[in-house]
TIMI-181017 format. One record per residue (C-alpha): residue number from 1; residue in one letter; x, y, z. Coordinates in steps of 0.02 Angstrom, whole numbers, plus 50000, padded with zeros to 5 digits. Example, Ala and Ser with C-alpha at 12.3 -4.5 7.8 and 13.67 -1.06 7.14 Angstrom:
! residues 2
<vexpa pos="1" code="a" xx="50615" yy="49775" zz="50390"/>
<vexpa pos="2" code="s" xx="50684" yy="49947" zz="50357"/>
END
This chain:
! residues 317
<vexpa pos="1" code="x" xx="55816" yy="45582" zz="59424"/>
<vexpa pos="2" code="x" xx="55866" yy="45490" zz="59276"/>
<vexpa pos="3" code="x" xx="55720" yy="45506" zz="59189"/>
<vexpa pos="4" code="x" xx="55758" yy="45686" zz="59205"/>
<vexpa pos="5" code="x" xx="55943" yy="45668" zz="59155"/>
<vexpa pos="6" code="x" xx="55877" yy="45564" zz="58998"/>
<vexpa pos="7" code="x" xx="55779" yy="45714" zz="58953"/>
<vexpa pos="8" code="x" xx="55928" yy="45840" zz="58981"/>
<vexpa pos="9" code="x" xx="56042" yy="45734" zz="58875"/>
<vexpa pos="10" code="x" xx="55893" yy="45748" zz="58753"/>
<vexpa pos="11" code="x" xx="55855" yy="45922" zz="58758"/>
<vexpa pos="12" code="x" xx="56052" yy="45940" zz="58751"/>
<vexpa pos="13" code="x" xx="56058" yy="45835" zz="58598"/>
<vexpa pos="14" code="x" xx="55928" yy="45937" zz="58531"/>
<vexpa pos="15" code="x" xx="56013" yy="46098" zz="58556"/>
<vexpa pos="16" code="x" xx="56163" yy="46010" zz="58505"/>
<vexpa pos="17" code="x" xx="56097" yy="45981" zz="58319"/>
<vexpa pos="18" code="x" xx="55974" yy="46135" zz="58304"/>
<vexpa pos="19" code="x" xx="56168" yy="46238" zz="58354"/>
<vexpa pos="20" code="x" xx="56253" yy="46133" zz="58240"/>
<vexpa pos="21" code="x" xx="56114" yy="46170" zz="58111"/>
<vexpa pos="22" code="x" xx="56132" yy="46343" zz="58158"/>
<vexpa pos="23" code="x" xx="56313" yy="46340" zz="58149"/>
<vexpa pos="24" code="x" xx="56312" yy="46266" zz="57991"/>
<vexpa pos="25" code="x" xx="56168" yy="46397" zz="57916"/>
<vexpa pos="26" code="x" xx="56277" yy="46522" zz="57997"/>
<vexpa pos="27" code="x" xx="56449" yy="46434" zz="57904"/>
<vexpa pos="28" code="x" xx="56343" yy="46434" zz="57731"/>
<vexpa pos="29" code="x" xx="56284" yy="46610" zz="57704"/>
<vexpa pos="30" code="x" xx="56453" yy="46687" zz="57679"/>
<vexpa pos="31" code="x" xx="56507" yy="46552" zz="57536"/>
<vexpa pos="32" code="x" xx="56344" yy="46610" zz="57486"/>
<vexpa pos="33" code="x" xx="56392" yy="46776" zz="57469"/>
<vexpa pos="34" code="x" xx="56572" yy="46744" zz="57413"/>
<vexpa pos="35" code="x" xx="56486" yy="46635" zz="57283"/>
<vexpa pos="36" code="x" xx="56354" yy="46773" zz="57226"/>
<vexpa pos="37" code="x" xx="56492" yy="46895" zz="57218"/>
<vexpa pos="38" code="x" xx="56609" yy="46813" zz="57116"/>
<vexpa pos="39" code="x" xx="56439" yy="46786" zz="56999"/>
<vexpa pos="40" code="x" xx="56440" yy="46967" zz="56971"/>
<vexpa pos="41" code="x" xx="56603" yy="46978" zz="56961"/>
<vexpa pos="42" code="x" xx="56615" yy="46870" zz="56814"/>
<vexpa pos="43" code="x" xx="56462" yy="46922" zz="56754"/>
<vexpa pos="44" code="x" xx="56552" yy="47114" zz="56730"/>
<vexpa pos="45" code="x" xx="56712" yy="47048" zz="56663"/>
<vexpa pos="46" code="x" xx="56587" yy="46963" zz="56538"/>
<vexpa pos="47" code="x" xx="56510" yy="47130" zz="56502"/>
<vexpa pos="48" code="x" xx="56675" yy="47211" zz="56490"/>
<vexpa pos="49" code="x" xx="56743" yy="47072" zz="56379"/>
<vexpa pos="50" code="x" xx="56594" yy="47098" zz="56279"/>
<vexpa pos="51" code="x" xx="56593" yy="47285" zz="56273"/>
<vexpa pos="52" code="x" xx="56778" yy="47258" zz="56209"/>
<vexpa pos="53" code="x" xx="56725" yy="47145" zz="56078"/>
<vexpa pos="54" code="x" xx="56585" yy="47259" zz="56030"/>
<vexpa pos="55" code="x" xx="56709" yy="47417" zz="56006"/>
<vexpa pos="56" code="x" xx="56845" yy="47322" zz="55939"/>
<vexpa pos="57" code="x" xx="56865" yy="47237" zz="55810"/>
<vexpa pos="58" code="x" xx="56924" yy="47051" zz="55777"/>
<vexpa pos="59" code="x" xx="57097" yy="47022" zz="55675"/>
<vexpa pos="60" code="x" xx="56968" yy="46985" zz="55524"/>
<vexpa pos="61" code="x" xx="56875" yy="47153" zz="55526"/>
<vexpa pos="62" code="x" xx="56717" yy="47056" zz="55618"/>
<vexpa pos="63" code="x" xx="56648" yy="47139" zz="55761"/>
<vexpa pos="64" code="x" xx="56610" yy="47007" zz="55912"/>
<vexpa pos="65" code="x" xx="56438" yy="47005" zz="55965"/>
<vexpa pos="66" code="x" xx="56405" yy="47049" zz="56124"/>
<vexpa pos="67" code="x" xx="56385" yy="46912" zz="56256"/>
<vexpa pos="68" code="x" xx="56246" yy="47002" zz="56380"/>
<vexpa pos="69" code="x" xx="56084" yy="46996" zz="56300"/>
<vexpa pos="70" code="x" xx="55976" yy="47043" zz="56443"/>
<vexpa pos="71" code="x" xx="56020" yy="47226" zz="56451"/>
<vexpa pos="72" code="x" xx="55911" yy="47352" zz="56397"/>
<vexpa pos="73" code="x" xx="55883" yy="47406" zz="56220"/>
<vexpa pos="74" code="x" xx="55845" yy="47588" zz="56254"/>
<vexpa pos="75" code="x" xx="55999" yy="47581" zz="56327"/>
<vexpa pos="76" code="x" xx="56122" yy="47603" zz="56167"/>
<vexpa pos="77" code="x" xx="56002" yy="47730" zz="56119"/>
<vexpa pos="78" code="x" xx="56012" yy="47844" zz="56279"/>
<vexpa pos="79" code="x" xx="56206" yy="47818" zz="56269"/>
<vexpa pos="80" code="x" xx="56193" yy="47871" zz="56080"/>
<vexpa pos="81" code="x" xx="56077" yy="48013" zz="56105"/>
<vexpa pos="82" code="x" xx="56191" yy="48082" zz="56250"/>
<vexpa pos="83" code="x" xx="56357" yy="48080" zz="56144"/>
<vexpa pos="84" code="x" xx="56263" yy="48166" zz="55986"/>
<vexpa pos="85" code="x" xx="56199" yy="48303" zz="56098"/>
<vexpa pos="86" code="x" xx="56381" yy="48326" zz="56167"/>
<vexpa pos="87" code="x" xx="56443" yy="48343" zz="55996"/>
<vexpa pos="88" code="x" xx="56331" yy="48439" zz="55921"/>
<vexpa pos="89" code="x" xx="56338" yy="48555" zz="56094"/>
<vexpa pos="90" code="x" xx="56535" yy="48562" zz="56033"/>
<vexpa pos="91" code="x" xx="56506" yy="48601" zz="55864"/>
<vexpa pos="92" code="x" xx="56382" yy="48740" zz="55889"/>
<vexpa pos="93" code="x" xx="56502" yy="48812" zz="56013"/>
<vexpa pos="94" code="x" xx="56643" yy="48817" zz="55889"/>
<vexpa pos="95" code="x" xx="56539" yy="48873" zz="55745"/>
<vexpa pos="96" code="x" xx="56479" yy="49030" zz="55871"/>
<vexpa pos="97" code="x" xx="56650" yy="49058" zz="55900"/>
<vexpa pos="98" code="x" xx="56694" yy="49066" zz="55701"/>
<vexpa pos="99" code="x" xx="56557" yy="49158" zz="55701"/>
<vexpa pos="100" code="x" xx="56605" yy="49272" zz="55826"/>
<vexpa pos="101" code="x" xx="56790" yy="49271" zz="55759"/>
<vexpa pos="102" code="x" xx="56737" yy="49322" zz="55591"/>
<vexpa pos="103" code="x" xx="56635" yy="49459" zz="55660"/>
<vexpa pos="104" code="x" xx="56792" yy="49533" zz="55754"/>
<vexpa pos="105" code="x" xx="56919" yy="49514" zz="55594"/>
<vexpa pos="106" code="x" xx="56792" yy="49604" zz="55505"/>
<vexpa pos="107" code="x" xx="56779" yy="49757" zz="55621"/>
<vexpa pos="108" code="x" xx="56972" yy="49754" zz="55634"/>
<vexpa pos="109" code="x" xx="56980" yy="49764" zz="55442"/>
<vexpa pos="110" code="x" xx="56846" yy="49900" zz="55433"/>
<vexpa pos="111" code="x" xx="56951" yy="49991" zz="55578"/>
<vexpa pos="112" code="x" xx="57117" yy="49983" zz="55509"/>
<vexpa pos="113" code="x" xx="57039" yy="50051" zz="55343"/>
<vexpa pos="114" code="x" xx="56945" yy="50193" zz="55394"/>
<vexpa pos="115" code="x" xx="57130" yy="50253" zz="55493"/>
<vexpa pos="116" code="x" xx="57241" yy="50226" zz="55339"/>
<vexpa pos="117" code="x" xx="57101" yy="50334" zz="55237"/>
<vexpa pos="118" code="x" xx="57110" yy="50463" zz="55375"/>
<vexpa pos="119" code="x" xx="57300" yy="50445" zz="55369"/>
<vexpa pos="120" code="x" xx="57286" yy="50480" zz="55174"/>
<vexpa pos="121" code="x" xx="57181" yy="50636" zz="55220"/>
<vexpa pos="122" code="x" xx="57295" yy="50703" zz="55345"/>
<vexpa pos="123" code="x" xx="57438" yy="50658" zz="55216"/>
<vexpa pos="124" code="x" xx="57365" yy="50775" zz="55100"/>
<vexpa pos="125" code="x" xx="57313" yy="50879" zz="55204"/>
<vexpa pos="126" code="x" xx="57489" yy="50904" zz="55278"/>
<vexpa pos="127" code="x" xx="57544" yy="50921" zz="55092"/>
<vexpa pos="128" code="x" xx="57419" yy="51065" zz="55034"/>
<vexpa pos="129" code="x" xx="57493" yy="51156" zz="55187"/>
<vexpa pos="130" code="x" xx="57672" yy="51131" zz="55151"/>
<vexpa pos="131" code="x" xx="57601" yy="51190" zz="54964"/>
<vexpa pos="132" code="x" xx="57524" yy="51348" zz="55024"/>
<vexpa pos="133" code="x" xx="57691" yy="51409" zz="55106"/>
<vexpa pos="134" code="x" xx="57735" yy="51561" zz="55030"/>
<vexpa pos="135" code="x" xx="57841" yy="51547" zz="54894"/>
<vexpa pos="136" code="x" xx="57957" yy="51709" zz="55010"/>
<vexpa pos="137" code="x" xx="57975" yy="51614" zz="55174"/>
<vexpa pos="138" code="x" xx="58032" yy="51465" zz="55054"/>
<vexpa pos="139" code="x" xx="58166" yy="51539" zz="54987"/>
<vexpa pos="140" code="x" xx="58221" yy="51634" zz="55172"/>
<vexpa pos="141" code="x" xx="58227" yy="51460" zz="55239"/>
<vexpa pos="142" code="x" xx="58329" yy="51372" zz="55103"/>
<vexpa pos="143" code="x" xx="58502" yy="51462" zz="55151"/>
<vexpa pos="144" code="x" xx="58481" yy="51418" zz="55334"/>
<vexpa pos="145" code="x" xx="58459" yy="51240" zz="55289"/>
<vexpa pos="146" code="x" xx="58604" yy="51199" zz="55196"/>
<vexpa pos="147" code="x" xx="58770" yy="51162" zz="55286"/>
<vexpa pos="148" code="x" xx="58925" yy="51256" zz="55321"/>
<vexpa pos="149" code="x" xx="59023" yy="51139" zz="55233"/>
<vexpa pos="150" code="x" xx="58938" yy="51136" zz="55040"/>
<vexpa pos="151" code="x" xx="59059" yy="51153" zz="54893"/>
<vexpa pos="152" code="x" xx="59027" yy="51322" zz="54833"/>
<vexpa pos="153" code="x" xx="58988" yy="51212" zz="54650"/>
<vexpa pos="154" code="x" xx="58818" yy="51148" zz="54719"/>
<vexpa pos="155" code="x" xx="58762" yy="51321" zz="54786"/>
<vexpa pos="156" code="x" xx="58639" yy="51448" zz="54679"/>
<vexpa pos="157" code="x" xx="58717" yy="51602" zz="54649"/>
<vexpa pos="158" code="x" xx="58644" yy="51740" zz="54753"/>
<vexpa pos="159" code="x" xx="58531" yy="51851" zz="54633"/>
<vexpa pos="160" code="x" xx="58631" yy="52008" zz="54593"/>
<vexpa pos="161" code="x" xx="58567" yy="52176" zz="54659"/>
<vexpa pos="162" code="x" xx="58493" yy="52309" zz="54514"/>
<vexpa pos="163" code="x" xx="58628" yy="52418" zz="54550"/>
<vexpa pos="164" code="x" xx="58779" yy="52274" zz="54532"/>
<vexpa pos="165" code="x" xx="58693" yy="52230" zz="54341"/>
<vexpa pos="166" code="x" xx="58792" yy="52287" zz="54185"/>
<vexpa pos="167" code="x" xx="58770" yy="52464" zz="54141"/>
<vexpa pos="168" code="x" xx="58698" yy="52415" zz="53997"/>
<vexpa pos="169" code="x" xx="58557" yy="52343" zz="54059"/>
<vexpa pos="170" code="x" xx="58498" yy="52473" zz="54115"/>
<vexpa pos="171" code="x" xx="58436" yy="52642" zz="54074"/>
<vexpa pos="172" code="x" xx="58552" yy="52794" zz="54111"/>
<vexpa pos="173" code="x" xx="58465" yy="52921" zz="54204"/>
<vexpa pos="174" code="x" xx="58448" yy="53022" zz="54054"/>
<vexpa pos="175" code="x" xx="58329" yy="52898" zz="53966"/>
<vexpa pos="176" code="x" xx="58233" yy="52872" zz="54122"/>
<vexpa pos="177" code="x" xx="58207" yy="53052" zz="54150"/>
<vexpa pos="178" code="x" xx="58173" yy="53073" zz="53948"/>
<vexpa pos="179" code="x" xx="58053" yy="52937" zz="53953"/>
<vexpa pos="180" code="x" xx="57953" yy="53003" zz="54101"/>
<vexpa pos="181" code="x" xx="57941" yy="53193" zz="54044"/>
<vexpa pos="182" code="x" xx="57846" yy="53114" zz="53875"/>
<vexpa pos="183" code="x" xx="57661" yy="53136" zz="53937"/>
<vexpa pos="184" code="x" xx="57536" yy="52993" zz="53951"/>
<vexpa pos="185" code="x" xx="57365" yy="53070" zz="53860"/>
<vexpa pos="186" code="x" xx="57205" yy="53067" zz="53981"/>
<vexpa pos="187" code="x" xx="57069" yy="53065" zz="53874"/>
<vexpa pos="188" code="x" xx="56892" yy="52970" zz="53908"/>
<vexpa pos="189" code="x" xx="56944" yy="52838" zz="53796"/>
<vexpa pos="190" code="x" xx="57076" yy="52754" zz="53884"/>
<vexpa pos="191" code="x" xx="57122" yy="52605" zz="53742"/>
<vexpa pos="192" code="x" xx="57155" yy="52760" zz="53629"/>
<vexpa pos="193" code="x" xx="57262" yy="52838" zz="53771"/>
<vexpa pos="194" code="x" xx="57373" yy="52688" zz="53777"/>
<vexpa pos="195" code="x" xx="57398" yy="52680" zz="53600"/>
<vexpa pos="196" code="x" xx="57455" yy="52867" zz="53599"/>
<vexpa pos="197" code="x" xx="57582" yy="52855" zz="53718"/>
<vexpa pos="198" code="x" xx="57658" yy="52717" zz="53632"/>
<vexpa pos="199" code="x" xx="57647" yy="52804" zz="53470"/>
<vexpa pos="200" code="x" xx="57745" yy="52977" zz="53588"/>
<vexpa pos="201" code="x" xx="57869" yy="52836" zz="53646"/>
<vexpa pos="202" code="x" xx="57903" yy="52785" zz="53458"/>
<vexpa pos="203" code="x" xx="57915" yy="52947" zz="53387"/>
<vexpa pos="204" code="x" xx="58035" yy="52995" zz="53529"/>
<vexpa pos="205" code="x" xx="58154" yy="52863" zz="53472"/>
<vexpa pos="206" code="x" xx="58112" yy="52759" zz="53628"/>
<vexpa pos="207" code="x" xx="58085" yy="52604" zz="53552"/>
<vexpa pos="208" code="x" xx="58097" yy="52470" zz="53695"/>
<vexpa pos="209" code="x" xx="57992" yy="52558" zz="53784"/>
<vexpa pos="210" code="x" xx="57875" yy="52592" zz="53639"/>
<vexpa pos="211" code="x" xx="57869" yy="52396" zz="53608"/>
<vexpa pos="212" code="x" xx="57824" yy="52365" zz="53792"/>
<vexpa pos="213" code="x" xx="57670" yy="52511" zz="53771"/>
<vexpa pos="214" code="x" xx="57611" yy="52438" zz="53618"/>
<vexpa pos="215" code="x" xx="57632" yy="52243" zz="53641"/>
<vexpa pos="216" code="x" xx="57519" yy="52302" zz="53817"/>
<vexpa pos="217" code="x" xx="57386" yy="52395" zz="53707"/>
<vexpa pos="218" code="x" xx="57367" yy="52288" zz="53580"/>
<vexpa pos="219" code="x" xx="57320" yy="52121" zz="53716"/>
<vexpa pos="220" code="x" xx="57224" yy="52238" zz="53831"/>
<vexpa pos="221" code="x" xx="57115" yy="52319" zz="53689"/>
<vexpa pos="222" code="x" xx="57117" yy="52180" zz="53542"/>
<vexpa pos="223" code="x" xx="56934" yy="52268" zz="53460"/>
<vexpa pos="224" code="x" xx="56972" yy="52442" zz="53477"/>
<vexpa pos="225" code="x" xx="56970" yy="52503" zz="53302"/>
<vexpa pos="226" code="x" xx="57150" yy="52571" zz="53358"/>
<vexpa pos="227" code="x" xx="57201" yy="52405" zz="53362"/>
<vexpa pos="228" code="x" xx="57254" yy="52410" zz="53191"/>
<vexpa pos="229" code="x" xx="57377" yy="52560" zz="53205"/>
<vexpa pos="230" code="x" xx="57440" yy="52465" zz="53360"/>
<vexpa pos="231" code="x" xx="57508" yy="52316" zz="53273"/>
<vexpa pos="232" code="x" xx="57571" yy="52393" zz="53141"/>
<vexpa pos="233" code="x" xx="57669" yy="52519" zz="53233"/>
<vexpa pos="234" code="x" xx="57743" yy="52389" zz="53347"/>
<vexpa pos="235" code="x" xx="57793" yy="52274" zz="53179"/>
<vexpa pos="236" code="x" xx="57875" yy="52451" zz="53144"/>
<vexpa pos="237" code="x" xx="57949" yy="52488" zz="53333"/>
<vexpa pos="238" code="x" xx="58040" yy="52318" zz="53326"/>
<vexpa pos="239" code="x" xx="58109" yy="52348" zz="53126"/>
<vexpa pos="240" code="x" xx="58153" yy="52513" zz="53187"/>
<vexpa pos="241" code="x" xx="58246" yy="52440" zz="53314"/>
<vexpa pos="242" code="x" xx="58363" yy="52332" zz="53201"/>
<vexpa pos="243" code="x" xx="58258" yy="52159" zz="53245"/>
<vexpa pos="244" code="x" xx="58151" yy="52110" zz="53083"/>
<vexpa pos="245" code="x" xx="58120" yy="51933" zz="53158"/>
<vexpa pos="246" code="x" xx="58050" yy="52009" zz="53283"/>
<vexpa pos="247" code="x" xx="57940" yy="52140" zz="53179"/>
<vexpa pos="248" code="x" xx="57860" yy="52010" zz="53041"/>
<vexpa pos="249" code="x" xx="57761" yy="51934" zz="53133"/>
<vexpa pos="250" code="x" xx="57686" yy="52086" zz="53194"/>
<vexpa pos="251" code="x" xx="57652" yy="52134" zz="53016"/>
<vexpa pos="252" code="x" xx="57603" yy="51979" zz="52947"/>
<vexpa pos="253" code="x" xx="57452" yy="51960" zz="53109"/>
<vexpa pos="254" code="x" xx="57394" yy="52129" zz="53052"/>
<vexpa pos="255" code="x" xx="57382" yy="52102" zz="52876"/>
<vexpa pos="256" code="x" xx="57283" yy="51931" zz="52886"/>
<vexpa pos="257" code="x" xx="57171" yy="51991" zz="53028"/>
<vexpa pos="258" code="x" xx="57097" yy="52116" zz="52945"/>
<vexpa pos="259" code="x" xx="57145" yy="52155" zz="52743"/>
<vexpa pos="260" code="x" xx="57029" yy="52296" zz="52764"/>
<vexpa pos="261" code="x" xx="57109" yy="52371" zz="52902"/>
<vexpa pos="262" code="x" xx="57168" yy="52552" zz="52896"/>
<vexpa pos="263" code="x" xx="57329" yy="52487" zz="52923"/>
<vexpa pos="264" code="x" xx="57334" yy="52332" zz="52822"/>
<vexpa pos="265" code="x" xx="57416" yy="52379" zz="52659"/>
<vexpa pos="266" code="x" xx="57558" yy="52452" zz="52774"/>
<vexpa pos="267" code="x" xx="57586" yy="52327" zz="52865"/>
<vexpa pos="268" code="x" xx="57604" yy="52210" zz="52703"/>
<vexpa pos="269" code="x" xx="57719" yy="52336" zz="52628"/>
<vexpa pos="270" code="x" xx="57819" yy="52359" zz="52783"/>
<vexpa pos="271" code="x" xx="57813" yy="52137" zz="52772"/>
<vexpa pos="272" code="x" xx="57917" yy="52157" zz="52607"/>
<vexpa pos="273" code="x" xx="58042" yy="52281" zz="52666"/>
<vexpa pos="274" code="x" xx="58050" yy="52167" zz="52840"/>
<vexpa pos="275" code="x" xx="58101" yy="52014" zz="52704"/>
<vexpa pos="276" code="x" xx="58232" yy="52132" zz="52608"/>
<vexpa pos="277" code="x" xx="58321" yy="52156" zz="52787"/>
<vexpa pos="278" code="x" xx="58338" yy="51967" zz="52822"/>
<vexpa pos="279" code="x" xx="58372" yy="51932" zz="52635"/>
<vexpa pos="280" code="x" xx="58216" yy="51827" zz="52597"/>
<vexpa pos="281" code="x" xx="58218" yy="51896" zz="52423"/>
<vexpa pos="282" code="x" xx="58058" yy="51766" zz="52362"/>
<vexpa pos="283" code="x" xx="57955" yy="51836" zz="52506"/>
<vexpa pos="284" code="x" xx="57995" yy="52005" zz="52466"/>
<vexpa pos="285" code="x" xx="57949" yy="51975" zz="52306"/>
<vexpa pos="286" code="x" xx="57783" yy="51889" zz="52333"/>
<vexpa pos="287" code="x" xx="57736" yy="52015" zz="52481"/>
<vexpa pos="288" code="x" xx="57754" yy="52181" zz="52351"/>
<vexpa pos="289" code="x" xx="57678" yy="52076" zz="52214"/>
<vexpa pos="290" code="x" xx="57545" yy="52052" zz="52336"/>
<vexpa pos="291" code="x" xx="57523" yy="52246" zz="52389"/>
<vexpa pos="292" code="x" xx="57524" yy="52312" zz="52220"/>
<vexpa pos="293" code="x" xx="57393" yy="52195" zz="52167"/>
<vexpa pos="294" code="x" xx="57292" yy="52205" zz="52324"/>
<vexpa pos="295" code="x" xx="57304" yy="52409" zz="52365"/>
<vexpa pos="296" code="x" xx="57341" yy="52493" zz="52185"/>
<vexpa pos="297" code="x" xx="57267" yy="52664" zz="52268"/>
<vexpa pos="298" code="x" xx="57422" yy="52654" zz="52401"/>
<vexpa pos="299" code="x" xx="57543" yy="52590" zz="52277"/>
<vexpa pos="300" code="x" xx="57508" yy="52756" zz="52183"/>
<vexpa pos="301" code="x" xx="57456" yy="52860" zz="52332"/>
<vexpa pos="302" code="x" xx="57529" yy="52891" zz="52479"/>
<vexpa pos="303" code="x" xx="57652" yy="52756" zz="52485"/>
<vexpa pos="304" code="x" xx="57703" yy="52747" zz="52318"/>
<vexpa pos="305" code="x" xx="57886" yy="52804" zz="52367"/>
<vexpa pos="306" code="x" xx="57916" yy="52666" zz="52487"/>
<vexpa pos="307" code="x" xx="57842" yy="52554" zz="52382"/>
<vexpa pos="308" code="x" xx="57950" yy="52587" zz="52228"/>
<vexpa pos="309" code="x" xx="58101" yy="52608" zz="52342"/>
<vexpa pos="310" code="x" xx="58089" yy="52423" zz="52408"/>
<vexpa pos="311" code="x" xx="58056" yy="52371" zz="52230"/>
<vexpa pos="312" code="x" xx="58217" yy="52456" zz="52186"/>
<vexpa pos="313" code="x" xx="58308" yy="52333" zz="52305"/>
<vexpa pos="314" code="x" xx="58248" yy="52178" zz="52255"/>
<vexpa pos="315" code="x" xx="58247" yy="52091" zz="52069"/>
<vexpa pos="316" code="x" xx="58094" yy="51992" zz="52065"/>
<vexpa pos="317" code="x" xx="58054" yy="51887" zz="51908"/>
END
């Protein structure tokens, strides 16, 4: 029995030591831990003090080196790599968008261009329109446009009807019936027609109408060989008529245009007898000094008469 207690009380003391070795194993491995994780923990506030010394810089402008050496030295690179492909994503982004922004201001401008020219067109457009009224429904719609209330100073006198005019103005029904019972010729020459029923006109004594036939003769038919008459005779409806400014002109275009006209020399003669009547004795002068020089064979033919009469009236020197 106690040879069997002396081996209990061993085999208890063994137990007793292996449990207190356990225990004791058991007690270790969390300081072991603890320890091992307050390594790393130091170890990243080392890495984080040295990233911090890395980015930012000491008071002297020196950057710190960095105290973990065992990291990788593709590392930096990667990181590097990653942040230049982000930016360079960015900036391509933004330049598509300028891009694309450009694109858009562009078609806006080309837009708003082609409408203002189409606006111009429609402007003008509008405006021929407006132009193209007839002159008529113009005038109709300017009364009913202005207001009730206008001072009678700013309003247009109404035109006044042919029968309100002064009477003389206007032909008495005498004249008007005396003018129309002279016959118009109707010949197959018509330019010589024209010219005959001003001459009728004349002759009748109807000389503002016989300045109207003629002055419409003479610029309808400017190379009939009547033509020459024409302009003489009207030079000679107007003097007739008691207006010599009127009738040199007349004369004067008849002489020049044609010295060899059959109506030349009489219109150059009936020139100096137009400057008698307005008292332009030097022109009257030079005009017959002119017509006896120019057309003795009228001087002593068949208007020698007037021709010495209008000498008779002027002295020339």
């Amino acid at each position: 029995m106690r040879r069997t207690g002396v081996k209990i009380t061993r085999i208890a003391r063994g137990f007793g030591l292996g449990g207190i070795a356990l225990a004791m194993a058991a007690t270790s491995m969390p300081v072991a831990a603890q320890d091992d994780g307050e390594a790393r923990i130091r170890k990243l506030e080392a890495e984080v003090r040295a990233l911090q010394r890395k980015v930012f810089p000491g008071g002297d402008g020196r950057y710190f080196e960095p105290q973990i050496t065992g990291q990788p030295a593709a590392q930096p690179s990667t990181a590097s790599t990653t942040s230049t492909t982000a930016v360079t994503d960015i900036l391509t982004r933004l330049d598509a968008l300028e891009a694309q922004l450009q694109r858009l201001t562009a078609q806006y401008e080309v837009g708003s261009n082609a409408m203002r020219l189409l606006e111009e067109r429609i402007e003008v457009l509008e405006a021929g329109g407006t132009a193209a009224t007839a002159p008529a429904q113009v005038a109709a719609a300017q009364p009913a446009s202005r207001p009730a209330t206008q001072p009678a100073a700013t309003q247009r006198p109404a035109a006044q009807p042919a029968a309100q005019q002064p009477a003389a103005s206007q032909p008495s029904p005498e004249r008007v019936a005396a003018v129309q019972a002279i016959a118009k010729p109707q010949t197959d020459d018509p330019a010589d027609d024209e010219y005959s029923y001003g001459f009728r006109l004349w002759e009748a004594g109807f000389f503002p109408e016989a300045q109207q036939q003629l002055t419409l003769f003479v610029e309808r038919y400017p190379s009939h060989w009547r033509t020459t008459y024409g302009r003489n005779l009207l030079g000679r409806a107007y003097l007739d008529d008691k207006k010599p400014n009127e009738a040199a002109p007349w004369f004067l275009k008849n002489y020049q245009s044609d010295k060899s006209g059959a109506r030349a020399g009489d219109s150059l003669l009936y020139l100096a007898e137009t400057m008698i009547a307005l008292k332009d004795t030097k022109r009257a002068c030079i005009a017959l000094a002119e017509f006896g020089e120019a057309y003795p064979a009228l001087a002593a033919g068949r208007l020698q008469g007037q021709y010495e009469r209008n000498l008779g009236k002027v002295t020339c020197s």
